[in-house]
Structure formats: structure tokens, C-alpha cells
C-alpha positions as CSV (number, residue, x, y, z in Angstrom):
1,X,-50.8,10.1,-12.5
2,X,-48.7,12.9,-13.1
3,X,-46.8,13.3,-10.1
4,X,-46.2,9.3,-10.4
5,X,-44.3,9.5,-13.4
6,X,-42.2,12.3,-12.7
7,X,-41.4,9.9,-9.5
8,X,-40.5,7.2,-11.8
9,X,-38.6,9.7,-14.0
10,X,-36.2,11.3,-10.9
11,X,-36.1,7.6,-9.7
12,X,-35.0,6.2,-13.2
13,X,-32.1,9.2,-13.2
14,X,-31.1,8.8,-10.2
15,X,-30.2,5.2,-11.4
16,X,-28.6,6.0,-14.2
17,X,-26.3,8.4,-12.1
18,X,-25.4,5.1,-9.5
19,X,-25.1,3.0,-12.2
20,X,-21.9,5.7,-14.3
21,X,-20.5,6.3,-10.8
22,X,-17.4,4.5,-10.1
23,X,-17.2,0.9,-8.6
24,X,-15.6,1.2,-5.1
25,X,-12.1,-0.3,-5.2
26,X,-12.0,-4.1,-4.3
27,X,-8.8,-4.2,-3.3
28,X,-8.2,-2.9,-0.4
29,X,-5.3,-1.5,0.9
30,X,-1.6,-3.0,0.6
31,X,-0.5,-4.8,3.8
32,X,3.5,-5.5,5.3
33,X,2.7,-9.1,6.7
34,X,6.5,-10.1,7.1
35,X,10.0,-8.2,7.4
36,X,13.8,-9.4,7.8
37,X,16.5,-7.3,7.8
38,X,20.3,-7.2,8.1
39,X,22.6,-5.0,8.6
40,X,25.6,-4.6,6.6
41,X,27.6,-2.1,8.7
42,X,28.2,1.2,8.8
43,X,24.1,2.4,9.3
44,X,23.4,0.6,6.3
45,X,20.6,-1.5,6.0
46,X,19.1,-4.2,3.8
47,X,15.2,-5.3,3.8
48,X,13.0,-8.4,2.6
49,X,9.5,-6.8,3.0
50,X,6.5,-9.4,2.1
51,X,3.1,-7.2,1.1
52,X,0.0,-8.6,0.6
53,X,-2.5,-7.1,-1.3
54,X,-5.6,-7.8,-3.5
55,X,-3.9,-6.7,-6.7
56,X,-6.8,-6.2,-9.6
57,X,-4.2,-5.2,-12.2
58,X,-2.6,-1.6,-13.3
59,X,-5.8,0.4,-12.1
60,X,-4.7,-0.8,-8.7
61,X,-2.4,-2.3,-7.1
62,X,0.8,-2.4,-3.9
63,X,3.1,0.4,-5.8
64,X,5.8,0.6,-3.1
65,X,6.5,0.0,0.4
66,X,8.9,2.7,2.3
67,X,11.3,2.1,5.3
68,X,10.4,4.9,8.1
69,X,12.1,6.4,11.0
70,X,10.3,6.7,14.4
71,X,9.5,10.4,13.8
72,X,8.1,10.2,10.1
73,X,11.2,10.7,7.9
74,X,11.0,8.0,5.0
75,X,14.4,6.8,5.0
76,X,13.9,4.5,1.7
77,X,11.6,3.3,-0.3
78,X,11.0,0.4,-2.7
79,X,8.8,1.1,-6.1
80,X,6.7,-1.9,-7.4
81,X,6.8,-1.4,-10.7
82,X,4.0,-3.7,-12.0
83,X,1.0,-5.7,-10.2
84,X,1.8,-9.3,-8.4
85,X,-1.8,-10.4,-9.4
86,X,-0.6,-14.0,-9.6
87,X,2.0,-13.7,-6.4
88,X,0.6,-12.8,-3.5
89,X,1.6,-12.3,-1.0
90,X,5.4,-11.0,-2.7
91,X,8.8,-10.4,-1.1
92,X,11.2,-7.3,-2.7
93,X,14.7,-6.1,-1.0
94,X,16.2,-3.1,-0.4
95,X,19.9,-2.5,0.1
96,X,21.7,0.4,1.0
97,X,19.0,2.3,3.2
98,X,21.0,4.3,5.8
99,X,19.6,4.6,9.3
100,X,20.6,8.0,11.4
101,X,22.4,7.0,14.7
102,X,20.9,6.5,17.2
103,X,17.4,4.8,15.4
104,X,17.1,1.4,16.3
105,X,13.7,0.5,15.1
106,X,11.9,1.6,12.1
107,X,8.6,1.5,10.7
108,X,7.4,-1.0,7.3
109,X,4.9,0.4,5.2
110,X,3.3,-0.2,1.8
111,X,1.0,1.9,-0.4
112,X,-0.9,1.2,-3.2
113,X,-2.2,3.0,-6.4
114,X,-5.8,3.7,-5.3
115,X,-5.7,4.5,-1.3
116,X,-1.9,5.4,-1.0
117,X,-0.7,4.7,2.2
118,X,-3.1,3.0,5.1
119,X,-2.6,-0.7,5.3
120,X,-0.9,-2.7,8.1
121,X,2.4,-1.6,9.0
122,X,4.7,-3.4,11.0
123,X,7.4,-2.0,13.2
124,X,10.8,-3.8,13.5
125,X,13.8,-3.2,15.6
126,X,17.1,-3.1,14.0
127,X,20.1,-5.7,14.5
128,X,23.3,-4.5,16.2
């Protein structure tokens, strides 16, 4: 009798510590879906990124996506300033990102404000 309530005891604890542990994010992490870009001469560079992402609102949501070169350097980035809980999935631009001679593809990725960077990244090559 005893030992059965100190089972239900530990047992009723050990439910109260699941139940005050933090829900696991919903949202996922924040995908590039779609890319255009142009060039405006001179290495420079404009983007339309589209992200999609399960926004839940400012405890998380896509926070930026970030152009990057073949071997890692992060040559721009865009900061999302505010969840698109409504709009999804979104399209920013970026102008003025410089690309190194000799690059001619780059890499799309987004992050978001829980899992940081992770989601789908797409990989486009650049116009002459």
C-alpha cells in the first residue's frame, strides 16, 4: 500500500514536470519555395525571395533569409522584421547584394526565430 502511493506520488511529479515543460515549436522551419533575380550590372544583384513558413506570431517566426556564395560566405541578407501570419507564403527584395567574380550561382536561405537556419534552400544560378 505503501510502495503504491509513493508510485502514484513519483508518477503524479513526473506529470507535473511534462506538463511546465515547453510545447515543442509548431512551426517548423522557414522554407525558400521561389527565387528571381536580376542583375543590375556591375556584380550587383537584386532578389525576390518567397519563404514559406508556419508563422505562430513574435515567439516564432521566418526572421530573415540570406543570399550565399558556393563556399559559405553570406553575401546579403534580408531581416523580416515582423511575422507574416496572415501571408504566407511572402515575397521581400534585396537590392544592391554584390557577387565576387567569378560566382555564378548562389545559395537562398531563410531562418527563423526558434530553429535558425535549416529549412529548404534553393540554389539559383545567376544571369549574365
Amino acid at each position: 500500500m505503501v510502495r503504491t502511493a509513493v508510485l502514484f506520488g513519483l508518477l503524479g511529479l513526473m506529470g507535473a514536470f511534462v506538463a511546465l515543460a515547453p510545447a515543442p515549436a509548431r512551426a517548423g522551419e522557414a522554407d525558400v519555395v521561389d527565387v528571381r533575380v536580376r542583375s543590375a550590372g556591375d556584380g550587383l544583384y537584386a532578389f525576390d525571395v518567397t519563404v514559406r513558413h508556419a508563422d505562430a506570431g513574435w515567439d516564432h517566426y521566418a526572421d530573415a533569409w540570406e543570399v550565399v556564395a558556393p563556399d559559405g560566405r553570406v553575401l546579403g541578407r534580408r531581416t523580416l522584421l515582423h511575422p507574416h501570419v496572415e501571408e504566407q507564403p511572402f515575397t521581400r527584395g534585396l537590392s544592391g547584394v554584390r557577387v565576387p567574380t567569378g560566382v555564378d550561382r548562389v545559395i537562398l536561405r531563410a531562418r527563423d526565430s526558434v530553429h535558425g537556419l535549416g529549412g529548404r534552400e534553393m540554389t539559383v544560378t545567376l544571369p549574365r
